[in-house]
N, C-alpha and C positions, 0 to 999 in steps of 0.2 A: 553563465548559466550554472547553478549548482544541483549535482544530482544527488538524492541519497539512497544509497545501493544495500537494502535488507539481506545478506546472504542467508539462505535458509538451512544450511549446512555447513558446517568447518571443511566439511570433505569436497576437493578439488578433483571432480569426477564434471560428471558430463552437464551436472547443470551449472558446475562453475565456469565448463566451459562454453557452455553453451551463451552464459552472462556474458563473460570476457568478451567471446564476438560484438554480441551485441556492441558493449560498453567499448569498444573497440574503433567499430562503425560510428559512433556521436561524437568519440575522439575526433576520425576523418572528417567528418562534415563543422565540427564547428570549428577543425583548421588550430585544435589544442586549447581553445577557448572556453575549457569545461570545468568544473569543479566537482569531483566526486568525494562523499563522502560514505565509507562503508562502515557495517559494520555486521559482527558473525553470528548467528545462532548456534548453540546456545550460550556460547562463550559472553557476551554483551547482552545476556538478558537469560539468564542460567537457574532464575527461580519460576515453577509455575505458579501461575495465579493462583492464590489460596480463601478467593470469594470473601474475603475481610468488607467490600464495601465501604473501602475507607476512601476511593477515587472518587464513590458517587454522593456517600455522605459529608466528607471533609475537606475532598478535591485531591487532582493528581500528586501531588505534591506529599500528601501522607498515605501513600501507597507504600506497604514495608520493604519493597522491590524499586523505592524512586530513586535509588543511585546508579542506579539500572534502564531503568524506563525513562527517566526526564530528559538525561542526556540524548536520547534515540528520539524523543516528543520533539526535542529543542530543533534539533538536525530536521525534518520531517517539518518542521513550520518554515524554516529557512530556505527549504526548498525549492527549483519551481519544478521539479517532476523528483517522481520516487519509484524506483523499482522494486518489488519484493520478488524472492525465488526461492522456489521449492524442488526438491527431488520428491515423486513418489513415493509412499512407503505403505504399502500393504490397500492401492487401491484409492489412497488419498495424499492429502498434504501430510508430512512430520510432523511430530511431535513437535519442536520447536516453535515452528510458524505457528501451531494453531495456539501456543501460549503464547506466541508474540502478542498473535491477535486477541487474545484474552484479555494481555495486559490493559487493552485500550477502548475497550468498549462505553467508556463514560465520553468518548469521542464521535459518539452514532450522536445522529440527529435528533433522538428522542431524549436524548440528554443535555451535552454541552459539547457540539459541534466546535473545532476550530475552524474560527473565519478564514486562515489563510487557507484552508485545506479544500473549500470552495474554485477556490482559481486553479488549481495543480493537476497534473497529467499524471495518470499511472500507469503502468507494468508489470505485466505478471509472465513468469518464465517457470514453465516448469519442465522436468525429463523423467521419463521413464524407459528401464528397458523392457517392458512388456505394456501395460494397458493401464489408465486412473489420472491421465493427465487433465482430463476433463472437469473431474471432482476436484483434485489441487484447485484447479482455475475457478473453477466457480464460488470454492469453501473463500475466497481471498477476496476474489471480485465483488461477492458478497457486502464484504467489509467496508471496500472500500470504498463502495456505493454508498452504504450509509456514513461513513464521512462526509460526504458531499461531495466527491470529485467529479472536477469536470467532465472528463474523457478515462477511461480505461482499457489501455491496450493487455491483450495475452497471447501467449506463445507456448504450445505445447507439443514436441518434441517424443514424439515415439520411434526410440532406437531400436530396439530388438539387440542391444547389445548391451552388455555390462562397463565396457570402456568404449570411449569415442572413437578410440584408434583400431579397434576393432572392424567398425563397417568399413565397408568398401571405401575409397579415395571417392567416387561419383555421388555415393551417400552422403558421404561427408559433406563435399560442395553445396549438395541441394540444402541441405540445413543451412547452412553456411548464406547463401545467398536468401533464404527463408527469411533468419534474423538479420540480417542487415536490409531487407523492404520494412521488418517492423521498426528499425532503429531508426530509419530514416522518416517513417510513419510518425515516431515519436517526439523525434527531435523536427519535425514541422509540427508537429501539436502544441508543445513547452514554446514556443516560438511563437506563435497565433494562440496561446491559448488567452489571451485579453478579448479575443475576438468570439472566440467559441461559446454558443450558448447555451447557458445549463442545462442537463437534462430534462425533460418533463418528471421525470422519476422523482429528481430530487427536488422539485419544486414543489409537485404534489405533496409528497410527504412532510415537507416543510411547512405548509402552511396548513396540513392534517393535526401536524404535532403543536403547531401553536394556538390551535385551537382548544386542545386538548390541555396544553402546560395552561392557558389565560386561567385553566379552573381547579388549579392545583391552589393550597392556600401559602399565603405569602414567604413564610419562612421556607419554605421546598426548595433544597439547592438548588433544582436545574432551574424553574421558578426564577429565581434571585439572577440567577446566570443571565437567562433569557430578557429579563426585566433591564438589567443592566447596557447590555447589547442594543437597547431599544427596540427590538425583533416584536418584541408583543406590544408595543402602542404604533407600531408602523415606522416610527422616526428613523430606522436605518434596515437594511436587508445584508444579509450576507454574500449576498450576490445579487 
């Protein structure tokens, strides 16, 4: 099983650690049979998007950030789940994450969807020590919906504390056993996820948008894309 683990901070505070449990817990249950691959914001993807339009007009590839991006795209197709995580910051997700998310947006459905990203399990982990876990989760979950993913799990984490080691030992546990039901949640999902069936969400939208790409004219990247894929004469689905 290979995971790829988005850290949404360099800083090893409460939503690293709050990941580490997790990723900890998928360690125990698949008995060391894991493969994770991480990597850090903003450290592994340290430019913001600069709306160039070179993803949607010329493809991911001549994005001026793809020494950056491709290798994180590459990880993320090889996958079979992915976790992203965020710390709060003023009531939302970081700066970071939400350029993450920037970077990838020619990856929504109404564009040029990746096929493997169909089949794959998500996770979202966020912490705060006062209130905005909620908006993190949603601004992510968002996204990753229009990827196409199968299932998306989240987990958000309201400390009242600035360090972990701050609450209570009883506090700690209950988090503590919080993320390891979602990790076990997850890692039975990445496991069944051949079995699980797509959302109505992303169904609907999918066959909204090709309805819509069939009356784009011919040379239109996503057009081209879609044509290719045979998604617009029927001959194959992505799921």
């Amino acid at each position: 099983m290979k995971i790829c683990v988005i850290h949404g901070s360099p800083r090893k505070g409460n939503t690293f650690k709050a990941t580490e449990i997790f990723m900890n817990q998928l360690e125990k249950k698949s008995k060391g049979n894991i493969d994770f691959i991480e990597f850090f914001l903003p450290k592994d993807l340290p430019n913001f998007c600069c709306g160039c339009y070179n993803c949607f007009d010329k493809g991911a590839d001549k994005c001026p950030h793809a020494q950056y991006s491709q290798p994180i795209e590459q990880a993320m197709r090889e996958a079979d789940g992915i976790i992203i995580t965020s710390p709060v910051y003023v009531m939302a997700e970081n700066g970071a994450v939400k350029s993450f998310l920037d970077h990838y947006g020619y990856m929504y459905i109404p564009h040029r969807p990746m096929e493997e990203m169909f089949s794959k399990i998500g996770m979202i982990i966020s912490t705060t020590a006062g209130a905005g876990t909620s908006k993190a989760i949603k601004t992510i979950k968002w996204t990753l919906s229009f990827w196409g993913m199968k299932r998306v799990f989240s987990c958000g984490l309201t400390l009242f504390a600035k360090e972990w080691e701050e609450m209570k030992a009883e506090k700690q546990r209950n988090f503590e056993k919080k993320l390891i039901k979602k990790a076990d949640k997850f890692y039975t999902a990445v496991l069944k996820r051949k079995k699980i069936h797509t959302p109505l969400f992303t169904r609907i939208v999918f066959m909204a948008i090709k309805k819509m790409i069939s009356g784009y004219q011919d040379n239109q990247p996503d057009k081209r894309y879609w044509k290719e894929k045979g998604w617009l004469s029927g001959q194959s689905k992505p799921f």
